[in-house]
C-alpha positions as CSV (number, residue, x, y, z in Angstrom):
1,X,-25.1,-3.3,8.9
2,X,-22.4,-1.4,11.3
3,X,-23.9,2.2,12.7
4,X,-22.0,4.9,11.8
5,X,-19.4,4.8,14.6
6,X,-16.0,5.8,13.3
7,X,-14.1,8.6,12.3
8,X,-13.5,6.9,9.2
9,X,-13.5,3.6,7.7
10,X,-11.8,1.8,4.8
11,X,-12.9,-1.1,3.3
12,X,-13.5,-4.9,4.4
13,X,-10.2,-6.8,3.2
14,X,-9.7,-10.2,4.8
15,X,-12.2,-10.1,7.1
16,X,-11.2,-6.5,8.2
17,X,-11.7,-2.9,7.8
18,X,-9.3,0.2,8.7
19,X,-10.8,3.0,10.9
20,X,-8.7,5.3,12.1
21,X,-7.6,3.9,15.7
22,X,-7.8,0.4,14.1
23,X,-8.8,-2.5,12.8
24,X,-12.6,-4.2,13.0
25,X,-14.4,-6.9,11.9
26,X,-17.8,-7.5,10.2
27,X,-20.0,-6.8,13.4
28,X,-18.1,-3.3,14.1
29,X,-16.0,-4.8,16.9
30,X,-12.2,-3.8,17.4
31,X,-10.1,-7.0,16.6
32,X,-6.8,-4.6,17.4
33,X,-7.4,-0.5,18.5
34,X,-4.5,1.8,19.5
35,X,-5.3,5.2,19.6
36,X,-1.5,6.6,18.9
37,X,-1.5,5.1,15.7
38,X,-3.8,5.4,12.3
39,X,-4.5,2.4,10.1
40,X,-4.9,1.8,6.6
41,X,-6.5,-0.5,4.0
42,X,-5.2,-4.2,4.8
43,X,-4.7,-6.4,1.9
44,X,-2.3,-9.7,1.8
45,X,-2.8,-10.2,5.3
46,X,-0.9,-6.9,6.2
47,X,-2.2,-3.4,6.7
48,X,-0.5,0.3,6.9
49,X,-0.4,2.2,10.1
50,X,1.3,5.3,10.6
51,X,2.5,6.7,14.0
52,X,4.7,9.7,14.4
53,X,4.6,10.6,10.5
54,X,6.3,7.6,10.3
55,X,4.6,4.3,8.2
56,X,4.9,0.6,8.6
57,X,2.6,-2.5,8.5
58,X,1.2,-4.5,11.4
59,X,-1.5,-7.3,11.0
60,X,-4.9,-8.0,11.8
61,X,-4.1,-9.1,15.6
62,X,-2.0,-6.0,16.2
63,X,1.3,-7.6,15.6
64,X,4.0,-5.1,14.2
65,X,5.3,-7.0,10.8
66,X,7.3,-4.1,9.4
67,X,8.2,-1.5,11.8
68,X,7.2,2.1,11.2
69,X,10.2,3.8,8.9
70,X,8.9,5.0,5.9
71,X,7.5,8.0,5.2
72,X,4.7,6.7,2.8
73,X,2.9,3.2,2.4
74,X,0.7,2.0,0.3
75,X,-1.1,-1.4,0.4
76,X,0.7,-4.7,0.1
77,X,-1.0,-6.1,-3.7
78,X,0.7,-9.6,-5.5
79,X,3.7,-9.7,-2.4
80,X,4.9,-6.4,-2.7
81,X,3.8,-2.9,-1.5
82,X,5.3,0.6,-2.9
83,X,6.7,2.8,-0.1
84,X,8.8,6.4,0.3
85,X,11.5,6.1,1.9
86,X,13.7,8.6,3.3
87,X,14.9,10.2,0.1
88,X,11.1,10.6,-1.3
89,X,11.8,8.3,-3.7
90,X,9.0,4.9,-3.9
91,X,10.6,1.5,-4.0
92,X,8.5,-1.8,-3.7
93,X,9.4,-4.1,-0.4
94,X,8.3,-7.9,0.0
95,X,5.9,-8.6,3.1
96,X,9.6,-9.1,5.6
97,X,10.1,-5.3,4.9
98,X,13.5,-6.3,2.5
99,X,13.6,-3.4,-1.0
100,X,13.1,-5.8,-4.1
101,X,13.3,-2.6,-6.7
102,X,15.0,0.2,-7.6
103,X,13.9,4.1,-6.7
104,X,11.1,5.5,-8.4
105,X,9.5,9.1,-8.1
106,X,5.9,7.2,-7.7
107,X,5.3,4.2,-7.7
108,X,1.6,2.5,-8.2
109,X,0.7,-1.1,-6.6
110,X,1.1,-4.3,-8.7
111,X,-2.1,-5.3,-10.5
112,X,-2.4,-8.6,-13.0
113,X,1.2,-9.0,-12.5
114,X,2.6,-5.4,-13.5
115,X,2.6,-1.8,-11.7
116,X,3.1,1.4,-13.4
117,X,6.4,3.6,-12.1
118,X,7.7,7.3,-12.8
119,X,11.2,8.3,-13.3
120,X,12.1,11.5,-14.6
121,X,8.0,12.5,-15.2
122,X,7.9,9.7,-17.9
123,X,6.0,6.6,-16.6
124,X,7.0,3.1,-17.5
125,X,5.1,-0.4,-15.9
126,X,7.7,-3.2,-14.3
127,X,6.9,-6.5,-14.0
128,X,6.8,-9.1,-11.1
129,X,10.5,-9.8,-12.1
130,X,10.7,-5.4,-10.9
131,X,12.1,-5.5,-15.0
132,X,10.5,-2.1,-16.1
133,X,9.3,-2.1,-19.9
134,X,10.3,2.1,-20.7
135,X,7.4,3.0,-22.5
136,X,8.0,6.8,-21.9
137,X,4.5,7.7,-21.3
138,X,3.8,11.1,-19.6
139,X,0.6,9.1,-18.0
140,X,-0.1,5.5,-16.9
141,X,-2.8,4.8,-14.4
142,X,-3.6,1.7,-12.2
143,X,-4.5,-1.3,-13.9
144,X,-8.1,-2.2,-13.6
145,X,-10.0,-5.5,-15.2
146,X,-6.9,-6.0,-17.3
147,X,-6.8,-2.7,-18.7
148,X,-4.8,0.4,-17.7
149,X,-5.4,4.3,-19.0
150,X,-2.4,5.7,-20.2
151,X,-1.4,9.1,-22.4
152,X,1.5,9.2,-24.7
């Protein structure tokens, strides 16, 4: 158990948890703190941090992996993690920071090998392949023990 010590916390992930300034491990201590910065779920050996409105990814030993120019991240889930980039449109990037989709107007992260994506307010899910399937749907949720929630 870890007394209540941080601002907030995220879950462990690879050994690590997010708290605000940081990452720590499983006995509370700071494997990497920077107080400019704030840090989000790690997953895939990568994490988002934010500094200066400005998102990128770093890893659990404080080593920036993608530098901080997006305006949203999310999590990094089966190689790829959505982002925003300048134009507020999400696009998936691989774990060197390179695009590997198109835009999207949201864009969920990659579960059992597919992700759901909006375009126009209709959601459709891609594929690993970043093929999307247009379903149409004016709802799809994340994907969760192989199922996902969606509304026609």
């Amino acid at each position: 158990i870890i007394s209540p010590a941080f601002v907030s916390a995220g879950s462990f992930i690879d050994g690590v948890a997010a708290v605000k300034d940081g990452f720590i491990d499983r006995k509370g201590k700071y494997v990497y703190k920077d107080s400019t910065c704030n840090f989000y779920n790690f997953s895939g050996g990568l994490g988002p941090y934010s500094k200066d409105s400005l998102f990128g990814f770093i890893d659990a030993n404080g080593a920036i992996q993608i530098g901080p120019s997006f305006r949203y991240a999310q999590s990094f889930n089966e190689g790829v993690a959505p982002v925003m980039g300048d134009n507020e449109k999400w696009f998936y990037i691989d774990k060197t920071g390179r695009k590997v989709s198109g835009d999207y107007d949201w864009a969920f992260p990659f579960s059992g090998g597919i992700a759901a994506v909006c375009t126009d307010g209709k959601f459709n899910l891609i594929n690993s392949k970043m093929e999307v399937n247009k379903l149409g749907f004016s709802y799809i949720g994340v994907m969760k023990e192989g199922l996902i929630v969606f509304a026609k």
